[in-house]
N, C-alpha and C positions, 0 to 999 in steps of 0.2 A: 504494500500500500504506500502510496505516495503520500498523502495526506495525512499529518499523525490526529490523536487523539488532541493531543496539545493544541495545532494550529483549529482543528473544529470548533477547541474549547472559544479559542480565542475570537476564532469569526463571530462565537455567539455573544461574547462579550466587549470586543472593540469593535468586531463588522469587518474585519479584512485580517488575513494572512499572505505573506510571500512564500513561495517556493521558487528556489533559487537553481536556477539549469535543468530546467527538467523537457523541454520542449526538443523531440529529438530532432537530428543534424536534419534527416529530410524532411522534418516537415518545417524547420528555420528555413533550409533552403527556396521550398516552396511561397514561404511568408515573403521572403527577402524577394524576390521575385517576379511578384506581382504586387510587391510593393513601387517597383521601378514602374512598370506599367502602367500602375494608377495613378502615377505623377505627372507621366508623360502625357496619358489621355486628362485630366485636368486643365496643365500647361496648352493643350493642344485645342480646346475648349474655351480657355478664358483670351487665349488669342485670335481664336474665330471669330472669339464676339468683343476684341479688343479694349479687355479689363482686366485687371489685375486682381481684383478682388469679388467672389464669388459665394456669396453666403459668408461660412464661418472660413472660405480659403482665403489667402494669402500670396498670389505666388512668389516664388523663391523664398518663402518665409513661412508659412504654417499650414497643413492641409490633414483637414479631416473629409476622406472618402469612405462615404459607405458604401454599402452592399457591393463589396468586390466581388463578392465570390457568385451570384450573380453573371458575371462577366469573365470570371476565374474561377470554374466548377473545382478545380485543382485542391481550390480553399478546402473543400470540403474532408478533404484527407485531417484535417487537423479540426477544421469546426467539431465533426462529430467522430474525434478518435476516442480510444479506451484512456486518455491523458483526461480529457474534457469530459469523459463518463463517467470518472471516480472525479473531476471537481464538483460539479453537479450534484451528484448521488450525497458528495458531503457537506452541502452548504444546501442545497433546495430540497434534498430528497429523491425519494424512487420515478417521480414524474419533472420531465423537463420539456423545456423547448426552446429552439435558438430564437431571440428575439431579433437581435441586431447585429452586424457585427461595419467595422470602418478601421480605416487608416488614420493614426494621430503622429503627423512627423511635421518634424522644428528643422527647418533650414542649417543651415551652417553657420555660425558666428551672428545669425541674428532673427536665428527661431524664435516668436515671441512666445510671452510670458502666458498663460490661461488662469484666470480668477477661478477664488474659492466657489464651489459648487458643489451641488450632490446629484449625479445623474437622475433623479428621481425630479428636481428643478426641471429638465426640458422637456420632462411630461406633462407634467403643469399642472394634472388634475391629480385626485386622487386614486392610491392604484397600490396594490400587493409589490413589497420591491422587492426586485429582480437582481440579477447577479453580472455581476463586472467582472473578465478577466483581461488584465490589463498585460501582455505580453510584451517580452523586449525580443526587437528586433537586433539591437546591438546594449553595449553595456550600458549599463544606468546609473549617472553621478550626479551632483549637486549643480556641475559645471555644466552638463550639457540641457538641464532644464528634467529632470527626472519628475517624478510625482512623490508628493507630499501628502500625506493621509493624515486625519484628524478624528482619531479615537472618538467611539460615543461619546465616554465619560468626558473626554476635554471641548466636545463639540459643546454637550449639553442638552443632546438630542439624539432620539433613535430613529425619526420618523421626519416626513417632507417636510420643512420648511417653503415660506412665500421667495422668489428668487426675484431681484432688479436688473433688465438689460441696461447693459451695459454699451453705452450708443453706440462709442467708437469704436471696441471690438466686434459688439454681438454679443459678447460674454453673458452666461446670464450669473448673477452673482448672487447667492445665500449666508455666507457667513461674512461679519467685518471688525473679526476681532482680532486681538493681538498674537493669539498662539501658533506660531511658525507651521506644525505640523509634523510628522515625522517622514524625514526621507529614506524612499528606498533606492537604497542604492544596493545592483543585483546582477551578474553577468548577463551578457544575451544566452535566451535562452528561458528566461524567469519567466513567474507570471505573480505579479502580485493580483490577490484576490478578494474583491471589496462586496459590499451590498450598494444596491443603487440610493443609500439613504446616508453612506457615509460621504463627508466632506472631505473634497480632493480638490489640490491646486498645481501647479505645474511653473517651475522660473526658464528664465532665458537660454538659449542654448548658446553658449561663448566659448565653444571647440569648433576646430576646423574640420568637423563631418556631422553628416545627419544625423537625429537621434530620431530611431521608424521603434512605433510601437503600433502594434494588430492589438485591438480593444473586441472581443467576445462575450456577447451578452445575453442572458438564457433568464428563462423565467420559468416558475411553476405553475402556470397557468399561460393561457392565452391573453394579452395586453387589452384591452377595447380603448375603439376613440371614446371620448368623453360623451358622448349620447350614448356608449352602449352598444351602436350598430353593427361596428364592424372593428376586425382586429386589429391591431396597430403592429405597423413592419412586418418581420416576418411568421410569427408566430406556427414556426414549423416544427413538430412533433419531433424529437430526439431521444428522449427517456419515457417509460411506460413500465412501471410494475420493476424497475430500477434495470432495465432490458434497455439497449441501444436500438430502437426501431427504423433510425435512418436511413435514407439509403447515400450511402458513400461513393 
């Protein structure tokens, strides 16, 4: 088992744990990858329509791409492998489904900053939170803009908070308080692993190469828009009766 007893304990009482190197070499390679590709088709996108900035992108500066895998069925070896069927199994339980998954990569020497947040913030309504696996595609430091977690206890909260955009990012922001947060710093290869209710921030990248992390997000349920009608993203079956029922 990859997962100890300990890091479970812990998810149930800060809301995240890291495992450190665990994501093997071919399915790195695969991430790494179609990590290039989704930059390229981005870059190739915001120059078609001759702008630099594109939603939450950035170019030559920050891009968050979703639903790669979509477009890169390839993903799928690692969205729904037996690594992501024991995270699941130990943080949501015997039923899962992939909700979401996107590209979060900081340029070289001037990947911006991302404000404090709880992924559960850009769902906006109320909702059962869902699980974050925050993936390194390369090593993770303080220097290149890593992620910052902020414990239940030190947040003050275990559950959504009201989130303020942030104009000139987009950012949307939840917490504005003093407590730094704790960095993971972790080889590529890690996953640190949160709820969508803990507060996460992200500093500048001030190394001379990318810092690519693949974000994988699974729920115990299927998401709904805020009427109810219909599911939100992807909401595709992956765990049943703690069984991998995907098709890979």
């Amino acid at each position: 088992m990859i997962v100890t007893e300990a890091q479970r304990q812990q998810f149930e009482t800060e809301g995240y744990f890291v495992l450190e190197g665990v994501i093997p070499e071919e399915h790195l390679a695969v991430l790494r990858e179609a990590s290039r590709k989704s930059i390229n088709d981005i870059n190739q996108q915001m120059d078609a329509e001759g702008v630099t900035v594109m939603g939450l992108n950035r170019k030559d500066s920050r891009y968050f791409i979703g639903f790669a895998y979509r477009k890169y069925p390839e993903l799928r070896q690692f969205l729904f492998s037996d690594l992501m069927s024991e995270v699941c199994r130990a943080t949501l339980g015997d039923t899962a489904y992939l909700f979401y998954e996107q590209y979060v990569i900081k340029a070289a020497e001037k990947g911006m900053k991302f404000s404090w947040h709880q992924d559960s913030g850009y769902v906006g309504y109320p909702h059962k939170p869902y699980l974050t696996c925050w993936c390194t595609l390369d090593a993770v430091t303080e220097a290149n803009g890593t992620v910052y977690v902020l414990p239940y206890d030190r947040a003050g909260t275990r559950t959504m908070v009201p989130h303020v955009k942030d104009e000139e990012t987009g950012d949307q922001v939840g917490y504005f308080g003093d407590d730094p947060g704790v960095p993971v710093i972790a080889p590529a290869g890690s996953i640190a692993v949160f709820a969508s209710t803990v507060f996460h921030r992200s500093g500048f990248n001030t190394t001379d190469a990318m810092r690519r992390i693949y974000l994988a997000q699974y729920s115990s349920e299927p998401l709904l828009s805020e009427d109810g009608a219909t599911t939100k993203n992807a909401a595709e079956p992956f765990l049943k009766a703690g069984e991998n029922v995907s098709s890979r």
